[in-house]
PyMOL Python script that loads the backbone (N, CA, C, O; Angstrom):
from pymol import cmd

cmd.read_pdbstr("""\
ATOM      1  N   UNK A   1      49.367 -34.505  73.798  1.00  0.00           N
ATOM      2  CA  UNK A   1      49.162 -35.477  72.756  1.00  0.00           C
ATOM      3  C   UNK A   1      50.445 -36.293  72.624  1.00  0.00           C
ATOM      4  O   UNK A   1      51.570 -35.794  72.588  1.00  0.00           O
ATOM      5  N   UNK A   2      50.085 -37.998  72.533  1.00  0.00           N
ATOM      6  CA  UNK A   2      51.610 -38.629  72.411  1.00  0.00           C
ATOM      7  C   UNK A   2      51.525 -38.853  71.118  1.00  0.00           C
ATOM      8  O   UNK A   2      50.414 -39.147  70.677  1.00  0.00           O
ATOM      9  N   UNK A   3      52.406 -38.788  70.412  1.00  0.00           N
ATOM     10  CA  UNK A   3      52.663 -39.099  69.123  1.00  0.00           C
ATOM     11  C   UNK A   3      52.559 -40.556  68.732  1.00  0.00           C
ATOM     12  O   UNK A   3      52.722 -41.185  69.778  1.00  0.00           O
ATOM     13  N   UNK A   4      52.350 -41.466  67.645  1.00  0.00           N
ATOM     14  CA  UNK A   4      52.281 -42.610  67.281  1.00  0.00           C
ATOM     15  C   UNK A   4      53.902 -43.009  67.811  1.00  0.00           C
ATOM     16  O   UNK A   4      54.793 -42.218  68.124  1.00  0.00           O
ATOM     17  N   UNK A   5      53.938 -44.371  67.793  1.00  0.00           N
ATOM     18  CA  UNK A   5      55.006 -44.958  68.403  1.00  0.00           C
ATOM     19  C   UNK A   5      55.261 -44.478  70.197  1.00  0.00           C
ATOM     20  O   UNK A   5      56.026 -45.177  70.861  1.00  0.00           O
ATOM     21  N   UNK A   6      54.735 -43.568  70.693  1.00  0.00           N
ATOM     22  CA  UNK A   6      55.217 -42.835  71.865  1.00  0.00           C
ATOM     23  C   UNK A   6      54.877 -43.703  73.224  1.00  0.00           C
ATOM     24  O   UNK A   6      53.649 -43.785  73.222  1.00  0.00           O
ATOM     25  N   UNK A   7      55.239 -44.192  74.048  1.00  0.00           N
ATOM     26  CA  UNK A   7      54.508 -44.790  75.263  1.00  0.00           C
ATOM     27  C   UNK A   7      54.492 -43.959  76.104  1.00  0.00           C
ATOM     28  O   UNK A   7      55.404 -43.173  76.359  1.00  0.00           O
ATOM     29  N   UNK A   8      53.051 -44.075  76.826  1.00  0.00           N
ATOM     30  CA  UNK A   8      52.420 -43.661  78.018  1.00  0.00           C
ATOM     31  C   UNK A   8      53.036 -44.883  79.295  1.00  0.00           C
ATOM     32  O   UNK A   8      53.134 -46.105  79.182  1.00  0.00           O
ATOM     33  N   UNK A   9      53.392 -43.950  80.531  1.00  0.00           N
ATOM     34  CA  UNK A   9      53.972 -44.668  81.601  1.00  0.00           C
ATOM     35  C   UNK A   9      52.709 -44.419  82.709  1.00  0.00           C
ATOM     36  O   UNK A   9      52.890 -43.421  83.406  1.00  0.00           O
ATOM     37  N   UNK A  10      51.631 -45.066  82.941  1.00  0.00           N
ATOM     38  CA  UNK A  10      50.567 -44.741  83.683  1.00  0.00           C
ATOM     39  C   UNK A  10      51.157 -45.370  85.368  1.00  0.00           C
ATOM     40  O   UNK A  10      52.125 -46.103  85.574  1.00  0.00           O
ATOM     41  N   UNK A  11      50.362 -44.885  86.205  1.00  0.00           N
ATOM     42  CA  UNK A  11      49.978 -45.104  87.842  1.00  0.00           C
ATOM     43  C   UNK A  11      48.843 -44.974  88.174  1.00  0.00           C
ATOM     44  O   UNK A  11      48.591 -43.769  88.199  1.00  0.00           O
ATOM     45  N   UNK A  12      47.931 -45.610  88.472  1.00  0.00           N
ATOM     46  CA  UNK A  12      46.572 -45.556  89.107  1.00  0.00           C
ATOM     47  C   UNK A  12      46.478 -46.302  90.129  1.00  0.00           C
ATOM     48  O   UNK A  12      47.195 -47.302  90.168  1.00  0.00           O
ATOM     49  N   UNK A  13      45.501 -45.994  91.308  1.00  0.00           N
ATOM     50  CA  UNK A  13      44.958 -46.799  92.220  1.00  0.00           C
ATOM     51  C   UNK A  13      44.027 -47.705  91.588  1.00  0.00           C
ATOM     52  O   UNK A  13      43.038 -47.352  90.946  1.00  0.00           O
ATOM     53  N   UNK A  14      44.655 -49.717  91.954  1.00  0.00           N
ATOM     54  CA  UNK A  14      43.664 -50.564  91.595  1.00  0.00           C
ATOM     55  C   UNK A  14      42.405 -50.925  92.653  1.00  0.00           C
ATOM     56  O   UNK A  14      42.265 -50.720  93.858  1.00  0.00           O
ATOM     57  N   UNK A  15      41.788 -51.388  91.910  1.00  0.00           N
ATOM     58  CA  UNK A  15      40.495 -52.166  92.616  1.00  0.00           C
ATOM     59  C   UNK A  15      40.600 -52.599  93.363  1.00  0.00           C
ATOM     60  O   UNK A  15      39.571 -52.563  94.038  1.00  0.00           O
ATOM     61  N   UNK A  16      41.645 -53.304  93.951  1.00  0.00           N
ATOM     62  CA  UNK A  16      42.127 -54.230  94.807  1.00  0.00           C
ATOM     63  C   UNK A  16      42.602 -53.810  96.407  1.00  0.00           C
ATOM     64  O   UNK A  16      42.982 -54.574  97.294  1.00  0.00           O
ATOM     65  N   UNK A  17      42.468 -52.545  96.445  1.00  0.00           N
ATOM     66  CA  UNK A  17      42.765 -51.345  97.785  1.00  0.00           C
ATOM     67  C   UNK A  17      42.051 -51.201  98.082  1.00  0.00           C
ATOM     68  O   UNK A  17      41.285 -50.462  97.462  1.00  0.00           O
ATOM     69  N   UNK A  18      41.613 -51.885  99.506  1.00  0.00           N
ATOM     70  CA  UNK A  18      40.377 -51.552 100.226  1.00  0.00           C
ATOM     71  C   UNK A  18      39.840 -50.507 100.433  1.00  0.00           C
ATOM     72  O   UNK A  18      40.443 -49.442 100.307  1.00  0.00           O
ATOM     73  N   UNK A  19      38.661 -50.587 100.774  1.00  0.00           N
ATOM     74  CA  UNK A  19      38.207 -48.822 101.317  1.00  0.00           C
ATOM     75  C   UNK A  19      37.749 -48.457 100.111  1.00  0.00           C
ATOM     76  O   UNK A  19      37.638 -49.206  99.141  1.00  0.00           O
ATOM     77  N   UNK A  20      37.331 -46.682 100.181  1.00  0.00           N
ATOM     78  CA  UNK A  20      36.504 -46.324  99.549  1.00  0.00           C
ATOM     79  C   UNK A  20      36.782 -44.410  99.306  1.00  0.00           C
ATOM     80  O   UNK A  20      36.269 -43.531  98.614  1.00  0.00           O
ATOM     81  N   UNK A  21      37.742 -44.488 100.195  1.00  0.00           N
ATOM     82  CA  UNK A  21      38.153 -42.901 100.796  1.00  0.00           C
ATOM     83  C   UNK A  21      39.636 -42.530  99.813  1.00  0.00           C
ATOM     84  O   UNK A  21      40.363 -43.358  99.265  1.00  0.00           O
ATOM     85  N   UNK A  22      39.749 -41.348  99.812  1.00  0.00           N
ATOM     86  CA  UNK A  22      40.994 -41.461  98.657  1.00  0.00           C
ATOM     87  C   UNK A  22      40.884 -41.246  97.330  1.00  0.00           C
ATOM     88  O   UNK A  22      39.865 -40.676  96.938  1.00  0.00           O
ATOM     89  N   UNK A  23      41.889 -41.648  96.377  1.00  0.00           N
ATOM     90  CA  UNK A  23      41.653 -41.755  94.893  1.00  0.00           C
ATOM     91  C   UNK A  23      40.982 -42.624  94.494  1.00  0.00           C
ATOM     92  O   UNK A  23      41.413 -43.700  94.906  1.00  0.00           O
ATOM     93  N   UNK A  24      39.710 -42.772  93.594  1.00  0.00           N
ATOM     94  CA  UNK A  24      39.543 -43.657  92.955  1.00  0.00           C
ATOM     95  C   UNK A  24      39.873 -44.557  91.997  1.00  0.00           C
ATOM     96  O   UNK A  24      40.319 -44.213  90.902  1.00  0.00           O
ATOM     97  N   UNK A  25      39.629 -46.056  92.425  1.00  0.00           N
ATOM     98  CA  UNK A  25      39.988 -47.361  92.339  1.00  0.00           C
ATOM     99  C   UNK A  25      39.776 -48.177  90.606  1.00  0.00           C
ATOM    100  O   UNK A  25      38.691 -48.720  90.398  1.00  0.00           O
ATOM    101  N   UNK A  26      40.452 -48.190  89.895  1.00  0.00           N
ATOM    102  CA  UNK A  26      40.409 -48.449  88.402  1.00  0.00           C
ATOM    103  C   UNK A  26      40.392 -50.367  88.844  1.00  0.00           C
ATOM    104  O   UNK A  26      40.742 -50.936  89.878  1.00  0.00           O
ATOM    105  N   UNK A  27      39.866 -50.872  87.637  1.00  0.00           N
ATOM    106  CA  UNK A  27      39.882 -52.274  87.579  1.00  0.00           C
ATOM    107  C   UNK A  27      40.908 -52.240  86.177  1.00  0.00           C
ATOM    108  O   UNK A  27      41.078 -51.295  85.408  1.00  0.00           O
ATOM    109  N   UNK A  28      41.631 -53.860  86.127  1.00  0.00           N
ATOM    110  CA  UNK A  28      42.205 -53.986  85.195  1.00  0.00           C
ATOM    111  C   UNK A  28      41.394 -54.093  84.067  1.00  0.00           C
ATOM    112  O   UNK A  28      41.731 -53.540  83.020  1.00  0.00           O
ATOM    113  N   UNK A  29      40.512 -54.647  84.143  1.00  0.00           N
ATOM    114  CA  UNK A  29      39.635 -54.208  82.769  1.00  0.00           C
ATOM    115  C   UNK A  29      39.510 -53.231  82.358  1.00  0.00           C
ATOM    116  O   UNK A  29      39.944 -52.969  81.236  1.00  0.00           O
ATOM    117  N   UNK A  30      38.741 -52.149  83.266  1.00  0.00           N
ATOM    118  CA  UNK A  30      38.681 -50.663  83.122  1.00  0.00           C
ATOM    119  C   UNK A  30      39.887 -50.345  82.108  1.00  0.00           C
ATOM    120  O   UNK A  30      39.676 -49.845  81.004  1.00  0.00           O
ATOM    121  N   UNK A  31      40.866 -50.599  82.464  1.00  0.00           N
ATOM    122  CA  UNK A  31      42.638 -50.120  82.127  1.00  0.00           C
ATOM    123  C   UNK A  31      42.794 -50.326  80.795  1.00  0.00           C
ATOM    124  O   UNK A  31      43.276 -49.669  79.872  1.00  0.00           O
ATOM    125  N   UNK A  32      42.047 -51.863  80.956  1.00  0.00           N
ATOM    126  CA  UNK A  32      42.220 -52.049  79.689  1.00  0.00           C
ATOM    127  C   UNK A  32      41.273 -51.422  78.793  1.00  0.00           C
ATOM    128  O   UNK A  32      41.916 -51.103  77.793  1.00  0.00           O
ATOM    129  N   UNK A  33      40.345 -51.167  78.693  1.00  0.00           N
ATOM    130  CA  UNK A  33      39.052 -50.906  77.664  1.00  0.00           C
ATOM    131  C   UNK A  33      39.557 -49.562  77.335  1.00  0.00           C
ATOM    132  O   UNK A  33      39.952 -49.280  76.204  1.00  0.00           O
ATOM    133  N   UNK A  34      39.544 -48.706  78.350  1.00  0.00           N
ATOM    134  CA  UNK A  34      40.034 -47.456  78.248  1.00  0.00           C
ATOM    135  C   UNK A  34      40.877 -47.357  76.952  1.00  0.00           C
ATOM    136  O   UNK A  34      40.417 -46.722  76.003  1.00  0.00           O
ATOM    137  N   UNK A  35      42.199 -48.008  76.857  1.00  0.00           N
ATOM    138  CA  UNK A  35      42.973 -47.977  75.894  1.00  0.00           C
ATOM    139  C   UNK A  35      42.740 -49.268  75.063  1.00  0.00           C
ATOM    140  O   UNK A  35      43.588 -50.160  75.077  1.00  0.00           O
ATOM    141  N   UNK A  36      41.632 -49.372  74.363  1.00  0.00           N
ATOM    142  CA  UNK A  36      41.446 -50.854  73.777  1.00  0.00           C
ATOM    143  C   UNK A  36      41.362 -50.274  72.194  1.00  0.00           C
ATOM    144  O   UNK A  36      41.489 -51.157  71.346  1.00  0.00           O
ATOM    145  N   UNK A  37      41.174 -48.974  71.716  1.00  0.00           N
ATOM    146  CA  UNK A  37      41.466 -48.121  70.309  1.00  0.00           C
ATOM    147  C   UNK A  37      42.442 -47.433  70.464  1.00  0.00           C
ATOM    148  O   UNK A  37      42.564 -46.578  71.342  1.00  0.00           O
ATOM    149  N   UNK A  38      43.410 -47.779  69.470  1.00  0.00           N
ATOM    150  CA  UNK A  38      44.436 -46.863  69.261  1.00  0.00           C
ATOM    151  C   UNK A  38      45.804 -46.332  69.870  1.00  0.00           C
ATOM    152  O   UNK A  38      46.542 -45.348  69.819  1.00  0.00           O
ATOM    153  N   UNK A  39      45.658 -48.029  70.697  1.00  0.00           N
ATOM    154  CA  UNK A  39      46.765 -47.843  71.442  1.00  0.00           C
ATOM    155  C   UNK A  39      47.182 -49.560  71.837  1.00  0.00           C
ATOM    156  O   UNK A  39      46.431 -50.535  71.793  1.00  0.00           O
ATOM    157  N   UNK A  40      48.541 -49.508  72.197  1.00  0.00           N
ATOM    158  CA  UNK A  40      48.634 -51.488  72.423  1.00  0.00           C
ATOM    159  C   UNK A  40      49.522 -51.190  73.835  1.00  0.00           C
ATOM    160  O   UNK A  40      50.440 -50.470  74.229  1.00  0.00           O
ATOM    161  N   UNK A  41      48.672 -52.174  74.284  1.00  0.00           N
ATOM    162  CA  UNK A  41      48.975 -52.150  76.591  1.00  0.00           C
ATOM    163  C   UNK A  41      49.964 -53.294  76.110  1.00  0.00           C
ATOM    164  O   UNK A  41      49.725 -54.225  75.341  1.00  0.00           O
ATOM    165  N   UNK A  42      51.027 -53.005  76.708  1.00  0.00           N
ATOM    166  CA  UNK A  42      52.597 -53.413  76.224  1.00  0.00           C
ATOM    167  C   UNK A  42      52.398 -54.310  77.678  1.00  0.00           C
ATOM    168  O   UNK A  42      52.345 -55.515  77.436  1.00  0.00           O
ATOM    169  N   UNK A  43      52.269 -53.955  79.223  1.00  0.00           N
ATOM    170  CA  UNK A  43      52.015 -54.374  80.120  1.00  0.00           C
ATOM    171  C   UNK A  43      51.504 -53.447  80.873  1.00  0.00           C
ATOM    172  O   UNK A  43      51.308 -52.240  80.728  1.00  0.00           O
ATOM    173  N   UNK A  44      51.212 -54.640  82.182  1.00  0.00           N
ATOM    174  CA  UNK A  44      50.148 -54.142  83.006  1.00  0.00           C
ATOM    175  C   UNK A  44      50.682 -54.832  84.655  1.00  0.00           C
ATOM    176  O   UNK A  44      50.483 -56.033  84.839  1.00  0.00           O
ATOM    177  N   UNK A  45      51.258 -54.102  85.630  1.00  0.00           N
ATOM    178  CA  UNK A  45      51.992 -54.955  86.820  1.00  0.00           C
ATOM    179  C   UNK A  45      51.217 -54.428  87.960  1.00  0.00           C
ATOM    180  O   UNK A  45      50.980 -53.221  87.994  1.00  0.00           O
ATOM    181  N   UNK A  46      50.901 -55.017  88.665  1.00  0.00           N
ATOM    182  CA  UNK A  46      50.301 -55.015  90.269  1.00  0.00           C
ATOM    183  C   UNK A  46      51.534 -54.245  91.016  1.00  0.00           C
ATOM    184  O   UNK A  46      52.582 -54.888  90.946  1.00  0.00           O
ATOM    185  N   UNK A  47      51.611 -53.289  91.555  1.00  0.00           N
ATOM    186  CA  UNK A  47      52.532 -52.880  92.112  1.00  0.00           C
ATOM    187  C   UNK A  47      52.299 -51.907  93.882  1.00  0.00           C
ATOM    188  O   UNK A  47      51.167 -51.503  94.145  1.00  0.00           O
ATOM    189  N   UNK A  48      53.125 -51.728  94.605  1.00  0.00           N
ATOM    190  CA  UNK A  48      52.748 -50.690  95.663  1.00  0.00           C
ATOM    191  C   UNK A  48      53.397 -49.444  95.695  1.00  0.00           C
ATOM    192  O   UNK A  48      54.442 -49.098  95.143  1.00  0.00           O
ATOM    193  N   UNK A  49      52.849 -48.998  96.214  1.00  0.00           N
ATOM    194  CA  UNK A  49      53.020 -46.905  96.062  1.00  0.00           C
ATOM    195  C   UNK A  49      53.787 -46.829  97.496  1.00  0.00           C
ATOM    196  O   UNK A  49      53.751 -47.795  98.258  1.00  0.00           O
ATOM    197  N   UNK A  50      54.600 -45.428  97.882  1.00  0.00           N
ATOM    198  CA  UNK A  50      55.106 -45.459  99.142  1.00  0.00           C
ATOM    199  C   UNK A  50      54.415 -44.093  99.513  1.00  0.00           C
ATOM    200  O   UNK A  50      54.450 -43.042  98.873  1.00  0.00           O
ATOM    201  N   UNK A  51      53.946 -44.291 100.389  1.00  0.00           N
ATOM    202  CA  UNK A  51      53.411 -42.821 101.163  1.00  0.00           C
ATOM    203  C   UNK A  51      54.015 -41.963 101.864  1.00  0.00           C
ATOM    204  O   UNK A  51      54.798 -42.432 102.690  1.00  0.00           O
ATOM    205  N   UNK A  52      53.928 -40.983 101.822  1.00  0.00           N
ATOM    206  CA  UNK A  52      54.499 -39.913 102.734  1.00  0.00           C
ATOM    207  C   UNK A  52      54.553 -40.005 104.294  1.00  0.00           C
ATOM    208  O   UNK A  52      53.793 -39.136 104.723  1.00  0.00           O
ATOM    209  N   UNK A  53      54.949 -40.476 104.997  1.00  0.00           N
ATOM    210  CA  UNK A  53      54.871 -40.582 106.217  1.00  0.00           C
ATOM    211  C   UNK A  53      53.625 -39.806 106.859  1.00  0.00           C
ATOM    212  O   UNK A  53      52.597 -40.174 107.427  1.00  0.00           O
ATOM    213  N   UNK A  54      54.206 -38.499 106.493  1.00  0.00           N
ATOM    214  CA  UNK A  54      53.322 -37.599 107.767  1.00  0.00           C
ATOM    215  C   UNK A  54      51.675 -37.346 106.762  1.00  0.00           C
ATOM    216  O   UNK A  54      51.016 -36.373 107.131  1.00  0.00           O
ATOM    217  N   UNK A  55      51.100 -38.168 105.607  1.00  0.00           N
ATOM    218  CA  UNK A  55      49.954 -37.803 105.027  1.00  0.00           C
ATOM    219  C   UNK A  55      49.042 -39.689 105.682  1.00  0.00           C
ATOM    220  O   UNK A  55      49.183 -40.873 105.374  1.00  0.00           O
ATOM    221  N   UNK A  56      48.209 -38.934 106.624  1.00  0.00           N
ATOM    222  CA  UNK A  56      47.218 -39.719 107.532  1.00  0.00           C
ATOM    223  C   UNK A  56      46.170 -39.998 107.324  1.00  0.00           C
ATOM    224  O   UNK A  56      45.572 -41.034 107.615  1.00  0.00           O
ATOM    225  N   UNK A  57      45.679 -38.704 106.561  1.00  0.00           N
ATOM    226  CA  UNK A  57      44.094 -38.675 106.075  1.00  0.00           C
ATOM    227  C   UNK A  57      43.553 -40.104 105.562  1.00  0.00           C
ATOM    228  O   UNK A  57      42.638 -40.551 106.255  1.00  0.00           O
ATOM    229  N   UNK A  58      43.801 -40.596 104.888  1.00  0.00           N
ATOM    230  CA  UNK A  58      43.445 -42.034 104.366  1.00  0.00           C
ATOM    231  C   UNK A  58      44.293 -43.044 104.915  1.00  0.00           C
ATOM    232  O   UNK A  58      45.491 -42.780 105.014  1.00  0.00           O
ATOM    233  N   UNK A  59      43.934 -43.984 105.231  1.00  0.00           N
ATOM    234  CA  UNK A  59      44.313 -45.222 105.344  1.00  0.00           C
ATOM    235  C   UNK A  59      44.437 -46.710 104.593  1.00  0.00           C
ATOM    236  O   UNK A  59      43.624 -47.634 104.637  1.00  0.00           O
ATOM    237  N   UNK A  60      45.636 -46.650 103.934  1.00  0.00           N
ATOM    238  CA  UNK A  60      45.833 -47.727 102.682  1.00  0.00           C
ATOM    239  C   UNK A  60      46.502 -48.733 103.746  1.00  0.00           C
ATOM    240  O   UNK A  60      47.040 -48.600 104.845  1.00  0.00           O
ATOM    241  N   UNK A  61      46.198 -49.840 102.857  1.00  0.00           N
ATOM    242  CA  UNK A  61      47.286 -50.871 102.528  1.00  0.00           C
ATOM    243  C   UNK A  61      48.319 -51.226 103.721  1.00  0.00           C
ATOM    244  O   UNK A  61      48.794 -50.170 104.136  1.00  0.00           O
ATOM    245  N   UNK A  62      48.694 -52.043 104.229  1.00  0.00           N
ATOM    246  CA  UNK A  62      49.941 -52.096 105.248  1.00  0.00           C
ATOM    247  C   UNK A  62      50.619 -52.709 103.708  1.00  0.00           C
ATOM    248  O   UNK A  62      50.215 -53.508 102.864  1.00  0.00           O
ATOM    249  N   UNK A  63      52.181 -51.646 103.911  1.00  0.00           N
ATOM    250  CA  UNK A  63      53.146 -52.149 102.629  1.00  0.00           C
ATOM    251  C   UNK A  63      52.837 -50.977 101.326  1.00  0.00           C
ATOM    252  O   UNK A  63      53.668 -50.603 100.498  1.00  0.00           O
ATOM    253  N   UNK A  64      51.338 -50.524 101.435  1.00  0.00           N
ATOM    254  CA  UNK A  64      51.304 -49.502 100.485  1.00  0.00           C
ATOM    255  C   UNK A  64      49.825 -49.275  99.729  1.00  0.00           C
ATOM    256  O   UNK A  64      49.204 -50.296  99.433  1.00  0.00           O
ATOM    257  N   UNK A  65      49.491 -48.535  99.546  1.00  0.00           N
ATOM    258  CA  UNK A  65      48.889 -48.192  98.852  1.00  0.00           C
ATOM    259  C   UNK A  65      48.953 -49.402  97.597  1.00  0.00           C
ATOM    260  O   UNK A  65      50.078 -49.702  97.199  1.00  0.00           O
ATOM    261  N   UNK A  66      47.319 -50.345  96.751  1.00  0.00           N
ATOM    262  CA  UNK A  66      47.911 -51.342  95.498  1.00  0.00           C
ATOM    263  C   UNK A  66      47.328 -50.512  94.364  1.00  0.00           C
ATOM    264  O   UNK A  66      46.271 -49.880  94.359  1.00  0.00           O
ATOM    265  N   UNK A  67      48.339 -50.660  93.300  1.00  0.00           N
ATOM    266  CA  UNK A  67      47.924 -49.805  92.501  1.00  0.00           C
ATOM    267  C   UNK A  67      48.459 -50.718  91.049  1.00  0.00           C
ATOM    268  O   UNK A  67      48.885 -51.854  91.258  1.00  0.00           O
ATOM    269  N   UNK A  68      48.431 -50.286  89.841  1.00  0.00           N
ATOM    270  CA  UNK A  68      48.801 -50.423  88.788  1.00  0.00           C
ATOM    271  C   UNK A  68      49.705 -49.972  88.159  1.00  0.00           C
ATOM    272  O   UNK A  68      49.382 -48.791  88.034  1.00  0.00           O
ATOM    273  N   UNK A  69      50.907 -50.150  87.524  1.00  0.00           N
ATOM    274  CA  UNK A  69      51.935 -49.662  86.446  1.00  0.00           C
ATOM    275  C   UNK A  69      51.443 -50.388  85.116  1.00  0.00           C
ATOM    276  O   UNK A  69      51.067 -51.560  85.123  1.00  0.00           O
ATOM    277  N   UNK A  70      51.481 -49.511  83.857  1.00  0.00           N
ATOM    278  CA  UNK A  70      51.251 -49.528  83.100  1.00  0.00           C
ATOM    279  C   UNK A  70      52.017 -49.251  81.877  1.00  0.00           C
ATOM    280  O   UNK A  70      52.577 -48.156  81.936  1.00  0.00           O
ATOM    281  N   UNK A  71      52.173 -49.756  81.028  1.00  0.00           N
ATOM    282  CA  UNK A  71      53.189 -49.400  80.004  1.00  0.00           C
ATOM    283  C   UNK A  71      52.502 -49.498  78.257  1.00  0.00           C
ATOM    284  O   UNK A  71      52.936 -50.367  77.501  1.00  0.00           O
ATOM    285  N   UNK A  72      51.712 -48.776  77.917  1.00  0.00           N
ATOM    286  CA  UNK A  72      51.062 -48.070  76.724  1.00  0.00           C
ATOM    287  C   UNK A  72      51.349 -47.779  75.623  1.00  0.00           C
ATOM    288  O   UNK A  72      51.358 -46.549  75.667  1.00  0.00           O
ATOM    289  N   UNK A  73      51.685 -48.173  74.284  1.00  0.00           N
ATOM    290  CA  UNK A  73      52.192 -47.177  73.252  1.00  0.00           C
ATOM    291  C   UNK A  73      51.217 -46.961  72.310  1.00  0.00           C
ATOM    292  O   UNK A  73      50.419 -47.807  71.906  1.00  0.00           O
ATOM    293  N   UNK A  74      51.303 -45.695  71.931  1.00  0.00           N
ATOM    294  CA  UNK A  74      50.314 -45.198  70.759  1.00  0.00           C
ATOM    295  C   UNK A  74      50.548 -45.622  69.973  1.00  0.00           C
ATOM    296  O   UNK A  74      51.719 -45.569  69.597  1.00  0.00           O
ATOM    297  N   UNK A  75      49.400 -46.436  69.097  1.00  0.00           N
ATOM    298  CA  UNK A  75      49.632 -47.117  67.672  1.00  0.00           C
ATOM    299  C   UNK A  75      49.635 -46.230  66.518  1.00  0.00           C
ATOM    300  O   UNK A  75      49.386 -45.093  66.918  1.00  0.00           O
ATOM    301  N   UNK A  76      49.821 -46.260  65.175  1.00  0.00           N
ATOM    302  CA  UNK A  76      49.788 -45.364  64.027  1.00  0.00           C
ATOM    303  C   UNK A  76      50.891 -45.056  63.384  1.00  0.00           C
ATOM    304  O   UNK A  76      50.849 -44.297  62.416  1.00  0.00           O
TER     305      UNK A  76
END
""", "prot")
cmd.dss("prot")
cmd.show_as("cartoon", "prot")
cmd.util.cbc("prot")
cmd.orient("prot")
């Protein structure tokens, strides 16, 4: 539980990462609605993830995996 005033520092895989294999793919809307009570989305940045070299199984992104940073604080 975060306390009022507290920010949440989120990472998710966005919509925007091809494919279908892997973590599933959040939309910025999604992101947003999700936290649309009781909380104020401070920001929201397009960003890339760095992968582990030797993890193959999926195939992202040339440059990275696209994902979301997020910056959240609990209202109250």
């Amino acid at each position: 539980m975060l306390e009022p005033g507290g920010r949440l520092f989120l990472m998710c895989f966005s919509d925007e990462e091809p494919g279908t294999e892997g973590p599933r793919r959040v939309s910025l809307q999604e992101l947003c609605d999700a936290f649309a009570d009781g909380w104020e989305v401070e920001s929201i940045q397009p960003v890339r993830c760095e992968i582990h070299p030797e993890f193959t199984e999926v195939q992202f992104s040339e440059g990275g995996p696209k994902m979301w940073f997020a910056i959240i604080r609990r209202q109250g």
